[in-house]
mmCIF file of the C-alpha atoms, coordinates in Angstrom:
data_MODEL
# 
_entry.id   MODEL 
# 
loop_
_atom_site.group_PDB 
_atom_site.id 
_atom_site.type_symbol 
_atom_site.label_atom_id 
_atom_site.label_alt_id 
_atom_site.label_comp_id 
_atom_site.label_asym_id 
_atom_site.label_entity_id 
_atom_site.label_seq_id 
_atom_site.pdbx_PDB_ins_code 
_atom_site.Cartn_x 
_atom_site.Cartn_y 
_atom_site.Cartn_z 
_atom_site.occupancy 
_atom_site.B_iso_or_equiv 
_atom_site.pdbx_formal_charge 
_atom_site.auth_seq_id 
_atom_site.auth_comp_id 
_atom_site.auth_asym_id 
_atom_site.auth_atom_id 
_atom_site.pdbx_PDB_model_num 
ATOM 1   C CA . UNK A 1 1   ? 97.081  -186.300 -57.179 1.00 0.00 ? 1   UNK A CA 1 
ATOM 2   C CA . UNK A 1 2   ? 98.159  -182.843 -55.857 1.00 0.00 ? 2   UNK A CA 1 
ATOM 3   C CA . UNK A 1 3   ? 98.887  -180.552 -58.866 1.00 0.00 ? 3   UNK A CA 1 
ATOM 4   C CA . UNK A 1 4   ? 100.886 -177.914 -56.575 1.00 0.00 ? 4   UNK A CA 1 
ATOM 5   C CA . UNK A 1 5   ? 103.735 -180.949 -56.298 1.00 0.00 ? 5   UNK A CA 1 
ATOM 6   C CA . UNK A 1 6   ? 103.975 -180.505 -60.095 1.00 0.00 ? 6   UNK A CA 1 
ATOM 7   C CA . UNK A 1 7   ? 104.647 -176.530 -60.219 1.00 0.00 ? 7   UNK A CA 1 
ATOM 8   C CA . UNK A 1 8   ? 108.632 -177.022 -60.907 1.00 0.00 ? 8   UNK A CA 1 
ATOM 9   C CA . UNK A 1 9   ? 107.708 -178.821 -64.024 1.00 0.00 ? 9   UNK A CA 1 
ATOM 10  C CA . UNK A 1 10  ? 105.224 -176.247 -64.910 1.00 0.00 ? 10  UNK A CA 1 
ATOM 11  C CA . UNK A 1 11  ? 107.836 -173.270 -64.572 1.00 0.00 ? 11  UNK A CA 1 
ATOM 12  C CA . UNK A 1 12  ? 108.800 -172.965 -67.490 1.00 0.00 ? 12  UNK A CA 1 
ATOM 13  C CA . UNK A 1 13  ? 105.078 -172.597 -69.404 1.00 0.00 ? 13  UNK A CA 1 
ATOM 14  C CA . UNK A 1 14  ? 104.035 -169.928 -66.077 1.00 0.00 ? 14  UNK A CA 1 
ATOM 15  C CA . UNK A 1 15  ? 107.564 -168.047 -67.748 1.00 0.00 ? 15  UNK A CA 1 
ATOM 16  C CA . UNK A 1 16  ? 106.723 -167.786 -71.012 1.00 0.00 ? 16  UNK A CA 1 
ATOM 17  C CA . UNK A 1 17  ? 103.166 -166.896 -70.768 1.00 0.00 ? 17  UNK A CA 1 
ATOM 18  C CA . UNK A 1 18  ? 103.753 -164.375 -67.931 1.00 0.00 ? 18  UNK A CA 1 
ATOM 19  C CA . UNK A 1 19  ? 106.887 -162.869 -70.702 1.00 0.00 ? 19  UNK A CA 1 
ATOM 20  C CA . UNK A 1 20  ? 104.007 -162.610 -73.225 1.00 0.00 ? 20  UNK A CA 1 
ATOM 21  C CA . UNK A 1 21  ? 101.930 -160.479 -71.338 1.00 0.00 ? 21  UNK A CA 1 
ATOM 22  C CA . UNK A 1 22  ? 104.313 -158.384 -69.728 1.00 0.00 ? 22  UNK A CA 1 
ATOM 23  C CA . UNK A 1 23  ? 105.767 -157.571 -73.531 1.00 0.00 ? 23  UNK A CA 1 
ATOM 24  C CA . UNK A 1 24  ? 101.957 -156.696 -74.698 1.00 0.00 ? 24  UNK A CA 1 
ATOM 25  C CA . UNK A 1 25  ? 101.902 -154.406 -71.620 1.00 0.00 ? 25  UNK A CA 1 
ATOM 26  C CA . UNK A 1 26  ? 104.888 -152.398 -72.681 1.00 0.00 ? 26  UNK A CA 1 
ATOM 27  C CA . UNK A 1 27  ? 104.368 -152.651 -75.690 1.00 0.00 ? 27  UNK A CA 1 
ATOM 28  C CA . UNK A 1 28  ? 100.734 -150.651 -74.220 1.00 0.00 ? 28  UNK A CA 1 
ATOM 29  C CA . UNK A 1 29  ? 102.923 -148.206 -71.898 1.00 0.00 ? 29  UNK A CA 1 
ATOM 30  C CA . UNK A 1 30  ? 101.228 -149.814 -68.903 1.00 0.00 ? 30  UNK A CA 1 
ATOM 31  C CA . UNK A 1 31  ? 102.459 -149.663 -65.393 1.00 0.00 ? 31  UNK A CA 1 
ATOM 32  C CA . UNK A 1 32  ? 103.519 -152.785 -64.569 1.00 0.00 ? 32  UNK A CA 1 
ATOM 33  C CA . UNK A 1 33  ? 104.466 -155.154 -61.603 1.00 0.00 ? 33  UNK A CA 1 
ATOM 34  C CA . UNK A 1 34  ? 107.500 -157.677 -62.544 1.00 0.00 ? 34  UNK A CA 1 
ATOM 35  C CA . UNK A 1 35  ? 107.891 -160.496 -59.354 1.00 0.00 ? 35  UNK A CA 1 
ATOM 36  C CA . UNK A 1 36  ? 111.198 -161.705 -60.062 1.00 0.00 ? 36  UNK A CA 1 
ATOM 37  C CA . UNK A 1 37  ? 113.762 -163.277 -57.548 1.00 0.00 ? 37  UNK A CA 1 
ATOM 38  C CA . UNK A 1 38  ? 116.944 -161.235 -59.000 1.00 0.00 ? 38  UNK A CA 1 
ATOM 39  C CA . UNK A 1 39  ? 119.103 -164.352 -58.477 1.00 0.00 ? 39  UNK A CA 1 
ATOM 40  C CA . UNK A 1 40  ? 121.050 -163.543 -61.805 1.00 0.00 ? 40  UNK A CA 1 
ATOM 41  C CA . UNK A 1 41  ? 122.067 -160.085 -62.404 1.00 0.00 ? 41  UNK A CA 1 
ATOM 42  C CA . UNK A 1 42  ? 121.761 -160.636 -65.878 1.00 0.00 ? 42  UNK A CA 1 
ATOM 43  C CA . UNK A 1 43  ? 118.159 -160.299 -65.435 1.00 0.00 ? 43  UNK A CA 1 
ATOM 44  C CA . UNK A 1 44  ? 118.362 -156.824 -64.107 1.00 0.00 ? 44  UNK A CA 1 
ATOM 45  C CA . UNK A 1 45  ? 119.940 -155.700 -67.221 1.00 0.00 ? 45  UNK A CA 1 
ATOM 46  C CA . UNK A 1 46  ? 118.198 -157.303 -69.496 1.00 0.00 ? 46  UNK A CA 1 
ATOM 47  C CA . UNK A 1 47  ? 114.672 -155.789 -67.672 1.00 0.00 ? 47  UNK A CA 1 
ATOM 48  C CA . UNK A 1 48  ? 116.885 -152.340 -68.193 1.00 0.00 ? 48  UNK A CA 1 
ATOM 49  C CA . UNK A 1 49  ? 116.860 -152.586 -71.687 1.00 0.00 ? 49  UNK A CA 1 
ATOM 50  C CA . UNK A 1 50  ? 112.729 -154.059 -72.185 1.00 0.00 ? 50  UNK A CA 1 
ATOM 51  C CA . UNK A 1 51  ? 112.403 -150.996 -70.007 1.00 0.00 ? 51  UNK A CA 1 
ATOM 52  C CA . UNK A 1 52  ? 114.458 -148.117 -72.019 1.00 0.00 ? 52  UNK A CA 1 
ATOM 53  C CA . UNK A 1 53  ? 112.970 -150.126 -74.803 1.00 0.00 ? 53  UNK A CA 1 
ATOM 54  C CA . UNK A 1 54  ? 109.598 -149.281 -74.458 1.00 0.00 ? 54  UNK A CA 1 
ATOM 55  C CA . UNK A 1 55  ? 110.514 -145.698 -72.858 1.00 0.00 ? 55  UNK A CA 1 
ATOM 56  C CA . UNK A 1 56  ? 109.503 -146.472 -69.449 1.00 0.00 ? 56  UNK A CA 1 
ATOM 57  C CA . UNK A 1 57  ? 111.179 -143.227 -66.989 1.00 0.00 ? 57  UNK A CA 1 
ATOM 58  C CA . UNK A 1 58  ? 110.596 -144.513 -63.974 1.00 0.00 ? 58  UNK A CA 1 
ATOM 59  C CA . UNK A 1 59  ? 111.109 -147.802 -61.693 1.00 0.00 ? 59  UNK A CA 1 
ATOM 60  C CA . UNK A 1 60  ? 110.123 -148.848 -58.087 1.00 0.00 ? 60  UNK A CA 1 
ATOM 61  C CA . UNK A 1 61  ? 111.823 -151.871 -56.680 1.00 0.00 ? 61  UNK A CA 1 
ATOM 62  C CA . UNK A 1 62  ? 110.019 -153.232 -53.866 1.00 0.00 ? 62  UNK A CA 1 
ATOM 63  C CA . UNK A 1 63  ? 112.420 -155.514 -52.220 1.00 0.00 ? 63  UNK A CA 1 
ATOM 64  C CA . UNK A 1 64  ? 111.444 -158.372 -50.054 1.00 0.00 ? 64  UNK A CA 1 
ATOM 65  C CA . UNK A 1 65  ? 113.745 -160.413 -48.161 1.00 0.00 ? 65  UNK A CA 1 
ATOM 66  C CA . UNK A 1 66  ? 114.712 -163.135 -45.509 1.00 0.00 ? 66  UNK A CA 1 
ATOM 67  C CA . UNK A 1 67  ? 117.925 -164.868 -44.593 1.00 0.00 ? 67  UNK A CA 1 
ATOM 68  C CA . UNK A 1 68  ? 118.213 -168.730 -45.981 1.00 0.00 ? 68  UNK A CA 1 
ATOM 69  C CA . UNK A 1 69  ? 117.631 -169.949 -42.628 1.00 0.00 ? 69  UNK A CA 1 
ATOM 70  C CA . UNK A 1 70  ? 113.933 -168.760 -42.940 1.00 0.00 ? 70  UNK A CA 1 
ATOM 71  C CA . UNK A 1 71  ? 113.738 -169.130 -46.493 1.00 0.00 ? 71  UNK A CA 1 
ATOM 72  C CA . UNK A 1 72  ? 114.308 -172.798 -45.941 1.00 0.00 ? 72  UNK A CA 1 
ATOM 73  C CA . UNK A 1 73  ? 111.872 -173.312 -42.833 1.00 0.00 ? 73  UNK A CA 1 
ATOM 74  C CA . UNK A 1 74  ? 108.858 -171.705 -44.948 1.00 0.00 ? 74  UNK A CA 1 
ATOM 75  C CA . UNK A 1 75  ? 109.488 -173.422 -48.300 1.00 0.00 ? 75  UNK A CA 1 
ATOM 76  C CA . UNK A 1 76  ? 108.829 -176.905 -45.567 1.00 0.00 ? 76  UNK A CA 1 
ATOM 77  C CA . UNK A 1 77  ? 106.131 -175.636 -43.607 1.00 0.00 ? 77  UNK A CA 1 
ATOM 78  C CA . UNK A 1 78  ? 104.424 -174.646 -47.133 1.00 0.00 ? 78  UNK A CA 1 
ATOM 79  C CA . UNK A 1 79  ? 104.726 -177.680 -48.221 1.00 0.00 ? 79  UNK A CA 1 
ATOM 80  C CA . UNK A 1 80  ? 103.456 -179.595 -45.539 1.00 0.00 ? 80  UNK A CA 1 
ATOM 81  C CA . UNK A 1 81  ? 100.951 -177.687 -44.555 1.00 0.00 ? 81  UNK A CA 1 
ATOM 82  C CA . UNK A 1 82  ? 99.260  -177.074 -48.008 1.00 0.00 ? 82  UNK A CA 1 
ATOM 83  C CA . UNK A 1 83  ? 99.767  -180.848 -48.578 1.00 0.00 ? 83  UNK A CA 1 
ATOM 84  C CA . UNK A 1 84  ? 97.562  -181.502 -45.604 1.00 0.00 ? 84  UNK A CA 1 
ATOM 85  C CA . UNK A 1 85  ? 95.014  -178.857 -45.677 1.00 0.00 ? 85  UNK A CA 1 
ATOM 86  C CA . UNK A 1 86  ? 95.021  -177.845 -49.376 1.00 0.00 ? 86  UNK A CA 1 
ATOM 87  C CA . UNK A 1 87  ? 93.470  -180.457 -52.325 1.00 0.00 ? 87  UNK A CA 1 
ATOM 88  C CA . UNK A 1 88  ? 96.170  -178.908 -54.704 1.00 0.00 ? 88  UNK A CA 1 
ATOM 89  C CA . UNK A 1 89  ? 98.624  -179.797 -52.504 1.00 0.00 ? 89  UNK A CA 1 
ATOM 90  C CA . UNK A 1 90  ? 102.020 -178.241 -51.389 1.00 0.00 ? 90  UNK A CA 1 
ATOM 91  C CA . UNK A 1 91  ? 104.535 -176.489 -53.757 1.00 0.00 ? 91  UNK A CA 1 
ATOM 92  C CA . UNK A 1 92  ? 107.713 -178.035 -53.828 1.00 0.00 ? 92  UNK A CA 1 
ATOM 93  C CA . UNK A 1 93  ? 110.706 -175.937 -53.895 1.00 0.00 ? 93  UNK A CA 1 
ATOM 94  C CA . UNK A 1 94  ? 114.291 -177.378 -53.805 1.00 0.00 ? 94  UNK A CA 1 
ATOM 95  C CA . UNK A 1 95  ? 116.780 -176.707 -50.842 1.00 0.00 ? 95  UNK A CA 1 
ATOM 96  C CA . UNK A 1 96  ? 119.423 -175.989 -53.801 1.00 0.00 ? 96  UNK A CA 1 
ATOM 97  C CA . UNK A 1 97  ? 117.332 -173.397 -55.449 1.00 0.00 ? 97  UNK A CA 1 
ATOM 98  C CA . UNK A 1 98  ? 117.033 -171.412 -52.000 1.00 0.00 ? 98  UNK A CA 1 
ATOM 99  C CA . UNK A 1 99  ? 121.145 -172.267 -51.769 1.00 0.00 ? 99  UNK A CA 1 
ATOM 100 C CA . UNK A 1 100 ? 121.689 -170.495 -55.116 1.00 0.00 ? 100 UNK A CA 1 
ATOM 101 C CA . UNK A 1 101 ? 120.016 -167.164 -53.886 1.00 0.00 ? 101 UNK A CA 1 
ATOM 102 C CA . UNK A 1 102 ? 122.439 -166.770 -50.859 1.00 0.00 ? 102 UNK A CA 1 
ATOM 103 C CA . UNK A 1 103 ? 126.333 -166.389 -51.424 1.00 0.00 ? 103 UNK A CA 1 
ATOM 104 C CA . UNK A 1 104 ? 128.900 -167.963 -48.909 1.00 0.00 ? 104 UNK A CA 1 
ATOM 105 C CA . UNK A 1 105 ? 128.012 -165.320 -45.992 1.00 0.00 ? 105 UNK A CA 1 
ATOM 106 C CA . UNK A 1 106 ? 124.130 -165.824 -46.110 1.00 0.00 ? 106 UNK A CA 1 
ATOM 107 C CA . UNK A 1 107 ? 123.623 -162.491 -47.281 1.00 0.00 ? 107 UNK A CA 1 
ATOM 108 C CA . UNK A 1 108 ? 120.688 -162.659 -50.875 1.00 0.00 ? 108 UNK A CA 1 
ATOM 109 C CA . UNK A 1 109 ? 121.919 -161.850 -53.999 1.00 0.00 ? 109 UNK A CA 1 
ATOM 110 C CA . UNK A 1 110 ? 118.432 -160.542 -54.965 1.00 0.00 ? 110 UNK A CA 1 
ATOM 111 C CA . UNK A 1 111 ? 119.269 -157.903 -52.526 1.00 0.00 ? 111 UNK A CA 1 
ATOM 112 C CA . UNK A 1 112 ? 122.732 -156.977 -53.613 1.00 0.00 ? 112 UNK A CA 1 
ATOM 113 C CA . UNK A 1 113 ? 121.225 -157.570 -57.311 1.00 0.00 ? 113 UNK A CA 1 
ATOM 114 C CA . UNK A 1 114 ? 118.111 -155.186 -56.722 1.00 0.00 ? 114 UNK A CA 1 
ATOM 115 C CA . UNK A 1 115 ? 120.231 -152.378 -55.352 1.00 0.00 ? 115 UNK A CA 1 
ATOM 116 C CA . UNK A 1 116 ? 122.644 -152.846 -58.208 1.00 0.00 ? 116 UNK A CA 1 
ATOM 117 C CA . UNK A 1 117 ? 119.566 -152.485 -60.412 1.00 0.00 ? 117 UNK A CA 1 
ATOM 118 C CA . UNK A 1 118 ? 118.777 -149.241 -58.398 1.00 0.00 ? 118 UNK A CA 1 
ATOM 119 C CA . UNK A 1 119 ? 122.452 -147.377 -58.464 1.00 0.00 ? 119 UNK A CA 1 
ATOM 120 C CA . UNK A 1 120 ? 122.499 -148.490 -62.296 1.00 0.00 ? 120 UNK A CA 1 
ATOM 121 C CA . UNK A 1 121 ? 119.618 -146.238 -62.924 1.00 0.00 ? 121 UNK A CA 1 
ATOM 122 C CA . UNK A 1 122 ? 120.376 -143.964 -60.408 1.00 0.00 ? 122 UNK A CA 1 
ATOM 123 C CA . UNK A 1 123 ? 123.809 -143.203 -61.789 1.00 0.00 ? 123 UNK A CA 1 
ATOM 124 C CA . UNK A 1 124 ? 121.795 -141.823 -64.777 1.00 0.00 ? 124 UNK A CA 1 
ATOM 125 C CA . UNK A 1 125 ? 123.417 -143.986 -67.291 1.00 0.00 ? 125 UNK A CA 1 
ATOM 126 C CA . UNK A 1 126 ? 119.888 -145.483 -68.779 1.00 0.00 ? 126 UNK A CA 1 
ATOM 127 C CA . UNK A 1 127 ? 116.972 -144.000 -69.999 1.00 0.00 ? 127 UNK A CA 1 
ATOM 128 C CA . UNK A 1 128 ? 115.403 -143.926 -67.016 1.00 0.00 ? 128 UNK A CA 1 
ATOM 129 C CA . UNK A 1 129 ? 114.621 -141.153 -64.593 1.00 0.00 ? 129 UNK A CA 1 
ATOM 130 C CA . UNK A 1 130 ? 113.819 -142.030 -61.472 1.00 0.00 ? 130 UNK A CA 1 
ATOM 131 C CA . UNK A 1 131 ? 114.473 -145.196 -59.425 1.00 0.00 ? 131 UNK A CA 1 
ATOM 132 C CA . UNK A 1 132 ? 113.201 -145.975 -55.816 1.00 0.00 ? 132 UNK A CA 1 
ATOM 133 C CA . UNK A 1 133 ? 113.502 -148.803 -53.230 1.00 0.00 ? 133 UNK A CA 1 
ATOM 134 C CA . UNK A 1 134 ? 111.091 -149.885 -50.573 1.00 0.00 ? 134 UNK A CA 1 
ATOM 135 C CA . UNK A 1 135 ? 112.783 -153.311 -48.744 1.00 0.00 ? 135 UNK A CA 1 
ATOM 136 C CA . UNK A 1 136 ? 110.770 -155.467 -46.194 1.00 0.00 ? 136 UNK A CA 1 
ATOM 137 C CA . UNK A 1 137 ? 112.666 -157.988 -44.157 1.00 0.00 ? 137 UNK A CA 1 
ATOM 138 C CA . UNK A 1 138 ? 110.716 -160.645 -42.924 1.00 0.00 ? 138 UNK A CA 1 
ATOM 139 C CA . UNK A 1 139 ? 107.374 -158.855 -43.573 1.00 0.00 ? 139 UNK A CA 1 
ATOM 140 C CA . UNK A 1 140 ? 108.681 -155.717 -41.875 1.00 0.00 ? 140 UNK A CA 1 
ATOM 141 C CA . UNK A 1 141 ? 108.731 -152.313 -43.629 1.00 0.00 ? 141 UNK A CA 1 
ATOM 142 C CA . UNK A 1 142 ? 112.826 -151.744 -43.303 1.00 0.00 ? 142 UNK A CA 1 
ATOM 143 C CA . UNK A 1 143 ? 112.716 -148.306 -44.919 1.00 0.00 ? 143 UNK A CA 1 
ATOM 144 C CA . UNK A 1 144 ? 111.478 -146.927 -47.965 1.00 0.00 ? 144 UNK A CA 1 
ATOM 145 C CA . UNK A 1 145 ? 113.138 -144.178 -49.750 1.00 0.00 ? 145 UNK A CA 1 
ATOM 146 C CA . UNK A 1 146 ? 109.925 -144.102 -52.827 1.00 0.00 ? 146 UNK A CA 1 
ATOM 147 C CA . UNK A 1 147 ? 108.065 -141.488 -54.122 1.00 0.00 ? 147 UNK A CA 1 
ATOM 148 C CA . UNK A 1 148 ? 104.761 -142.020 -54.733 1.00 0.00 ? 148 UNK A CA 1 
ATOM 149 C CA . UNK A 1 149 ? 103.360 -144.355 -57.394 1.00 0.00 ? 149 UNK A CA 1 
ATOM 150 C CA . UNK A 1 150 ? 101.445 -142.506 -60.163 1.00 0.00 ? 150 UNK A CA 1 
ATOM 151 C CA . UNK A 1 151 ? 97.155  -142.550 -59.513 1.00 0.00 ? 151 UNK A CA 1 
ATOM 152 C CA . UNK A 1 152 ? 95.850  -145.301 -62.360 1.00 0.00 ? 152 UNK A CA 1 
ATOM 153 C CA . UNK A 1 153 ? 93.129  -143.508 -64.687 1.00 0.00 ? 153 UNK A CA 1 
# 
């Protein structure tokens, strides 16, 4: 048995424990790193409002992306490869949930979702000051327009 091959069934408990300790770090004013795929852009706004909730100012969206053609070729070699060399096995991700974050000209709706989230706070209409964006394509630094993250204590 091979764990890994179980992870979309597990999803949904990685979620709701990873929602409970983001919410006990904002609810501490900690800095805090949110992975999220930005598929939806619901999610965007309702990270907004947790955000303006708990009185956070300022947001850096680190923005990492690849076209579905590659997206698709990793997800198999991962899985292969990790079944063969790993004793939890390979991760199994769906070629419909890799589908679902690309619309009809291959371009990711994370990306059009992320800078969406960016010119939202950017257009000063949230409680949030300052917004930044630093995008990798394919493991390549693209650009970076960020200032820089405050020094931890």
């Amino acid at each position: 048995m091979q764990p890994l091959g179980l992870a979309p069934l597990l999803q949904t408990v990685s979620t709701d424990v990873t929602n409970s300790v983001r919410r006990a770090a904002f609810a501490n004013g900690e800095d805090v790193i949110i992975e999220a795929t930005m598929t939806s852009p619901m999610y965007a706004e309702r990270l907004l409002l947790s955000l303006a909730k708990t009185m956070y100012t300022d947001l850096l969206i680190v923005l990492s992306d690849t076209s579905r053609t590659e997206a698709h070729r990793r997800v198999v070699d991962r899985w292969w490869h990790d079944r063969e060399t790993d004793p939890l096995g390979g991760r199994l991700i769906k070629p419909e949930t890799i589908d679902a974050a690309y619309n009809n000209d291959n371009a990711s709706t994370c990306v059009e979702n992320a800078t969406a989230l960016l010119n939202t706070v950017r257009s000063g209409t949230t409680i949030l000051e300052h917004a930044s964006l630093i995008t990798y394509v394919n493991g390549e630094l693209l650009s970076s327009d960020s200032y820089p993250p405050r020094a931890m204590p």
